[in-house]
N, C-alpha and C positions, 0 to 999 in steps of 0.2 A: 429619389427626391422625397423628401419627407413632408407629407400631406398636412394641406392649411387644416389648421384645427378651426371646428366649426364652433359657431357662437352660440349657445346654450339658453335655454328658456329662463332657465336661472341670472345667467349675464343679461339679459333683455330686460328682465323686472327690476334686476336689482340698479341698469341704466336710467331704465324710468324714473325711478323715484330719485336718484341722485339727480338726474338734470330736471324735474318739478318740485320738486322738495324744497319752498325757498321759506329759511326760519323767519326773516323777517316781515311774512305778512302773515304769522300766527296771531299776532295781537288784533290787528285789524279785521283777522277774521272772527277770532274772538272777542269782540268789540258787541256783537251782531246780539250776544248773550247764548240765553240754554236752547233757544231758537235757530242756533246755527245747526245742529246736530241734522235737524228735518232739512235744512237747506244743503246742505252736503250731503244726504239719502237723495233727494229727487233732483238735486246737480248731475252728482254720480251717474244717475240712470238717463235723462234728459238733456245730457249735454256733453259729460266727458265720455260714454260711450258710443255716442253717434260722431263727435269728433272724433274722436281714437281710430277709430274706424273707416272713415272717411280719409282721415290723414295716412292711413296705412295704406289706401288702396294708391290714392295722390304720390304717395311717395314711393314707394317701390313699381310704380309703372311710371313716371316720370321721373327722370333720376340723376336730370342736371342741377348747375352748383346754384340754382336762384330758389328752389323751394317754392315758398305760396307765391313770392314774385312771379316768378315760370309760370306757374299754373292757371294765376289769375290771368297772366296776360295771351297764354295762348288760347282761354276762351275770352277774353273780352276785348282784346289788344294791348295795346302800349299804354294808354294812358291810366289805364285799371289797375295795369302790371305796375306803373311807376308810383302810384298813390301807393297800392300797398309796401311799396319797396320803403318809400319814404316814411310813412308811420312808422314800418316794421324799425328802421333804423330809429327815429328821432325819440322812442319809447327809449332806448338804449342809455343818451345821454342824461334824459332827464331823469331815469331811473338812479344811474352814476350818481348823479348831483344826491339824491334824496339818502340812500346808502351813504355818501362821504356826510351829510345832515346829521344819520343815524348812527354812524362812524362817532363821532367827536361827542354825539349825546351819551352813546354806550359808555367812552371813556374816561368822562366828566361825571358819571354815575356811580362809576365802580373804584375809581379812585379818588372821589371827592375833590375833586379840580373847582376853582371856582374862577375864570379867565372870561374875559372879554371879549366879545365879537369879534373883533380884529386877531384875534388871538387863534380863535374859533374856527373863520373865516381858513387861516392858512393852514391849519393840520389836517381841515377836509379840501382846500386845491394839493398838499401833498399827496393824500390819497389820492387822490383825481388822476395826478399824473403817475403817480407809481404804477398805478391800474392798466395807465396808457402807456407807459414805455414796458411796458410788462407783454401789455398786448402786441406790442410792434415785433415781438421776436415767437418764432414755435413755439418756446416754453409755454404758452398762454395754452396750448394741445396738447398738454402733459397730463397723463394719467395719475401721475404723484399728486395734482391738485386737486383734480377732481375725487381721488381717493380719501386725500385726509379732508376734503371739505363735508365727504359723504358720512365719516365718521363723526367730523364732530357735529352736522345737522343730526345724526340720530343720537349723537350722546347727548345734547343738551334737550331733543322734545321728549327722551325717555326720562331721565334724571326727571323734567318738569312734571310729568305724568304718572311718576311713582312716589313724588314726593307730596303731590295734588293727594293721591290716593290716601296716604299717612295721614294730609292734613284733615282728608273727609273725615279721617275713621277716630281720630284723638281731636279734633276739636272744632269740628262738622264745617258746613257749606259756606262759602259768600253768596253764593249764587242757590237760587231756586232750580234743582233737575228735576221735579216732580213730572209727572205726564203731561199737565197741562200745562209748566211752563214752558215743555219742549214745542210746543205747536207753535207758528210762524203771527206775531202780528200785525204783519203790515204795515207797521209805522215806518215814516219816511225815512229816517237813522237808520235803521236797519237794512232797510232796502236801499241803500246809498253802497253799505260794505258788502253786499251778495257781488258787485266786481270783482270782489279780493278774490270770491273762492274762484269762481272763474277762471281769474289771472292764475290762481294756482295749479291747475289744471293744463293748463297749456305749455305747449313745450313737447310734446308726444311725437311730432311727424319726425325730431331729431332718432330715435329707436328704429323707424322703418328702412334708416336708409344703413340697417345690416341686415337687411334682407337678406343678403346675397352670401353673407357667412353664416346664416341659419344654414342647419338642418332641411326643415319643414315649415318654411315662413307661412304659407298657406294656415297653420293652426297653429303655431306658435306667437305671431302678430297679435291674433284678437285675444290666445292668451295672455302674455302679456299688459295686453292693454285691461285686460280685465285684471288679472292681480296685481300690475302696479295702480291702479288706480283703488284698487281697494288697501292699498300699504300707505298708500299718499291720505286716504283720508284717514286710515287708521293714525297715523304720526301726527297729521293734524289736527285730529279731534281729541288725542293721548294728551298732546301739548294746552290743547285749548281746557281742557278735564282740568289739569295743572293750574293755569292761569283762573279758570272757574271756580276750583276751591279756594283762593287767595284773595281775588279781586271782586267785588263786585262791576259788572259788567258797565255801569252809568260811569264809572268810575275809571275802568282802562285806559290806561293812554295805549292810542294807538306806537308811540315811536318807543318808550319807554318799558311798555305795560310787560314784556318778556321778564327783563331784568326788575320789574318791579314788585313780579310774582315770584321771584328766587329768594330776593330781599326776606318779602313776609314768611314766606314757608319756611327758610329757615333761621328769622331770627333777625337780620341783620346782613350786611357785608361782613364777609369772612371768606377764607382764602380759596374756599369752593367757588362761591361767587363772583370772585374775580378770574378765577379759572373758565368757569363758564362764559364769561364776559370777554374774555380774551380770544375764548373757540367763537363766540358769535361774533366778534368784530375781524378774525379772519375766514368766518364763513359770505360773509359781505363783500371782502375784497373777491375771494376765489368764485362765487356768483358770477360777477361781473368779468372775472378774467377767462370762467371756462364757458361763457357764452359768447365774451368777445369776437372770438375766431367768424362764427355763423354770422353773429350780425353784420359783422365788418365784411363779411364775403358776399352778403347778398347785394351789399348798399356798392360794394367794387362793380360786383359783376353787372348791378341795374345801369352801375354810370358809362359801364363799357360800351351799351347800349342807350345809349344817350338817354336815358332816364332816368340818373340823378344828375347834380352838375359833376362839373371835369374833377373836378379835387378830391371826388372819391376814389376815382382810379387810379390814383398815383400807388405806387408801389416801389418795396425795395428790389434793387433789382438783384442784390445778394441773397436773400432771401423770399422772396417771390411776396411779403405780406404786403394788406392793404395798408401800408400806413397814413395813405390819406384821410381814409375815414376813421383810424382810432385817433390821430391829432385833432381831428373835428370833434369825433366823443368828447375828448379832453376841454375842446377852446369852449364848446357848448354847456357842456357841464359847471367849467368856471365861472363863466360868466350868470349863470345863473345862482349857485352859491354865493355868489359875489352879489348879487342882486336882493338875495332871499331878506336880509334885513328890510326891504321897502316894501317886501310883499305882506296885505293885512291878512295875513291870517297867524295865528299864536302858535300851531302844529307847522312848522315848515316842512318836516320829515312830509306828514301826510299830502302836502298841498304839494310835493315834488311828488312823490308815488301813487299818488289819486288820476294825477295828469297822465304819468308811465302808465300806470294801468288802461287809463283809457285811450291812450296811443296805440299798444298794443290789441286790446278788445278791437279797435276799429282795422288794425293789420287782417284780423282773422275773419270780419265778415263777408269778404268778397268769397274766400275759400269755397263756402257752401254750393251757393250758385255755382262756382267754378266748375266744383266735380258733376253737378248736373248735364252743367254744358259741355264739359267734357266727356260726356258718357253719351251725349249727344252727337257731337259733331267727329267724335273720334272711337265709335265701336269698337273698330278691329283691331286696337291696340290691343299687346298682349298684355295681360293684365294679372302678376304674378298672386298678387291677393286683390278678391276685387270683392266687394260688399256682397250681402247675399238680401236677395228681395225682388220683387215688382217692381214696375214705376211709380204706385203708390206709395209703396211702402219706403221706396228711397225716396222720396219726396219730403214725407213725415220725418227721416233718419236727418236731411239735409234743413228741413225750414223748422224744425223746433228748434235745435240751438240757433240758430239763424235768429230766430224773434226770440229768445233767452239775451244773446248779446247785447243788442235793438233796445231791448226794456232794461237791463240794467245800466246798460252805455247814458241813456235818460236818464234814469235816476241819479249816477255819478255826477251828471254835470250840470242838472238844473234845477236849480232852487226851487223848490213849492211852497214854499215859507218864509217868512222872512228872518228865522230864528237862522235858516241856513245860509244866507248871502255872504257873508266872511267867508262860510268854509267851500262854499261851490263858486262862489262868482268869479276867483282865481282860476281855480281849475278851467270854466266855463271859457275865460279870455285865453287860458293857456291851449286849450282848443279850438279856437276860435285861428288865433295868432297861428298854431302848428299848420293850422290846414292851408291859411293863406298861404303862407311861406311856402307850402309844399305845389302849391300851386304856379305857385311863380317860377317855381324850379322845374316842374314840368314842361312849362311853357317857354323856357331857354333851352330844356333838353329838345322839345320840338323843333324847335331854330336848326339846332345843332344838328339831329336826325337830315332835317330836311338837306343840309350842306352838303352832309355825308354823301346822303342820295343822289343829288345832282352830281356831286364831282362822281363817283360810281359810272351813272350814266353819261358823263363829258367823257370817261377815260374811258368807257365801252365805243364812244361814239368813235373817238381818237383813233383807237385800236382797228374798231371793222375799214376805218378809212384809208389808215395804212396798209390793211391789207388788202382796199380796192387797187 
């Protein structure tokens, strides 16, 4: 019998970076200015390697299909478990909505369309659902997508990054890189987009779970996490370098600002730019179609578990997918692009993916704690890679990103100013609104548990008395 070929340090890093890699929160991160550069040096060190880390041990010692769901809930219960599941999922659709936003602006840009809302409105619910009947079948677990999506996210931040480089060297900067513009100032604007890098970052526990087709996961894991994560800021910062020679930074549009830095570097729309423009509006669909699977399976398998409601669980029975919750992706997504005209703020791209971002940031805060209390109450698991340290030292590894999310999660969503209330007080209500909801949905999964339980116990009681 001819032996499984094992998975290579090389396939690990170069997985990383394909499922983190996402092109469209280059601009937003480059939004931040020549400031972003330090804030991606002390992210790097301060948050994506103590997560990387943490999710590696998380994930290859705990190795069922719920993920930070599982995890959260086997140290804090049901109710911790179901909050995370809920975020973890409802970042999905509103991310959808913002992408099909970013869809129809890409396309209006690069081919000079000039169409009406209504117009607007139906080419991003087409996307919406191409995505989701996309999602309903395997194909959404195909390596063909995630392959050419991987190509064309690094051919369009390389192209930006070598053409940035031509524009510094023939006809200098928009942007200040000197030393002192690279230091962080603290201004509220900027400290609003440090989410973006964040959200860029995440995505890593997906790598741990080929533990088992490594080699040597034990020292290939934290490789990994250390070279992909230095690949992801390298393509990040290459792209943003790009955007930096073209753009002045006050000036970026977060939804636009990609295609708007192609424009100026070279000249105009011309047939490169629509080529590029084309790879980035099918790197936007295959995002969303090669993440679909995970998210649709954690939000199935929380509802199986009466901790989301019942219409996640539905499934094809020809296929085993969840199609209940990619219909939901779908219904939630439209209704939202369908709404985005009543919403005040002028970025709708931003004010849909400001919200995804902070849906997701809030999926990943329970984690931390999680692995502490799991390392508590559950020692003698065996634990194929497991963090290396003290109780101090894990403590430090677990509560700094922990108060990194905490404080940027803050800044994302509340106004200090009143120059900001347009651009946060959406966001704010659109947080405010996801939590409720998510709460009420816990609180009928409760119902539901509870029902389960009793009839359990009527049909044990049933049983022993038949057999008195």
């Amino acid at each position: 019998m001819k032996e499984k070929k094992k998975f290579r340090l090389f396939d690990a890093v170069l997985m990383a970076v394909v499922v983190i890699l996402v092109v469209e929160s280059a601009a937003p991160a480059a939004a931040i200015g020549s400031s972003q550069f330090f804030w991606w040096g002390i992210l790097l060190i301060l948050f994506f390697l103590p997560y990387g880390l943490i999710s590696a041990e998380l994930g290859t010692t705990y190795t069922g299909d719920g993920g930070i769901y599982d995890w959260v809930k086997m140290a804090f219960g049901r109710r911790w478990g179901a909050r995370v599941a809920w975020f973890y999922w409802i970042n999905f659709p509103i991310w959808m909505a913002s992408l099909a936003v970013l869809f129809t602006e890409v396309m209006t840009q690069i081919f000079g369309l000039e169409v009406g809302a209504p117009v607007l409105i139906l080419f991003q619910l087409v996307f919406i659902w191409s995505v989701t009947l996309i999602s309903c079948y395997p194909v959404s677990d195909s390596k063909w997508i995630l392959n050419l999506a991987a190509f064309a996210k690094v051919a369009i931040m390389v192209c930006l990054g070598v053409l940035g480089i031509y524009h510094a060297i023939t006809k200098g900067m928009a942007n200040d890189f000197s030393g002192k513009a690279l230091l962080p100032t603290f201004d509220l604007n900027s400290l609003s987009f440090i989410s973006v890098i964040l959200f860029n970052f995440l995505g890593f526990e997906v790598v741990t779970t080929l533990a088992s087709d490594m080699e040597n996961p034990k020292k290939q894991i934290p490789q990994a996490i250390i070279y992909g994560g230095i690949l992801i800021a390298f393509f990040y910062l290459f792209a943003a370098f790009g955007m930096g020679a073209a753009v002045p930074a006050d000036q970026l549009s977060t939804s636009g600002g990609l295609i708007d830095s192609f424009i100026l570097l070279v000249g105009g729309i011309n047939p490169f730019v629509i080529i590029i423009g084309l790879l980035f509006m099918y790197t936007l669909a295959a995002n969303l179609i090669s993440w679909a699977l995970g998210v649709n399976y954690v939000a199935f398998y929380a509802a199986k578990n009466h901790d989301m409601p019942k219409v996640f669980a539905k499934e094809n029975p020809k296929n085993e997918m969840p199609i209940g919750a990619s219909v939901m992706n779908g219904i939630v997504a439209s209704v939202l692009v369908v709404a985005a005209p009543f919403i005040p703020n002028e970025n709708i791209f931003w004010a849909f993916f400001a919200l995804n971002v902070v849906a997701l940031l809030v999926s990943y805060i329970m984690m931390f704690p999680a692995f502490l209390k799991l390392r508590k109450i559950d020692p003698d698991k065996e634990r194929p890679f497991k963090v290396p340290g003290g109780s101090v030292l894990l403590k430090i590894i677990a509560y700094v990103p922990l108060t990194l999310l905490v404080i940027t999660l803050f800044f994302s969503i509340v106004p200090l100013s009143s120059k900001e209330y347009a651009e946060k007080i959406p966001i704010l209500i659109g947080t405010i609104a996801a939590t409720i909801i998510g709460e009420i949905c816990i609180r009928l999964g409760d119902k539901e548990y509870a029902k389960e339980t009793d009839k359990k116990i009527q049909d044990k009681g049933s049983l022993e008395h038949e057999n008195n």
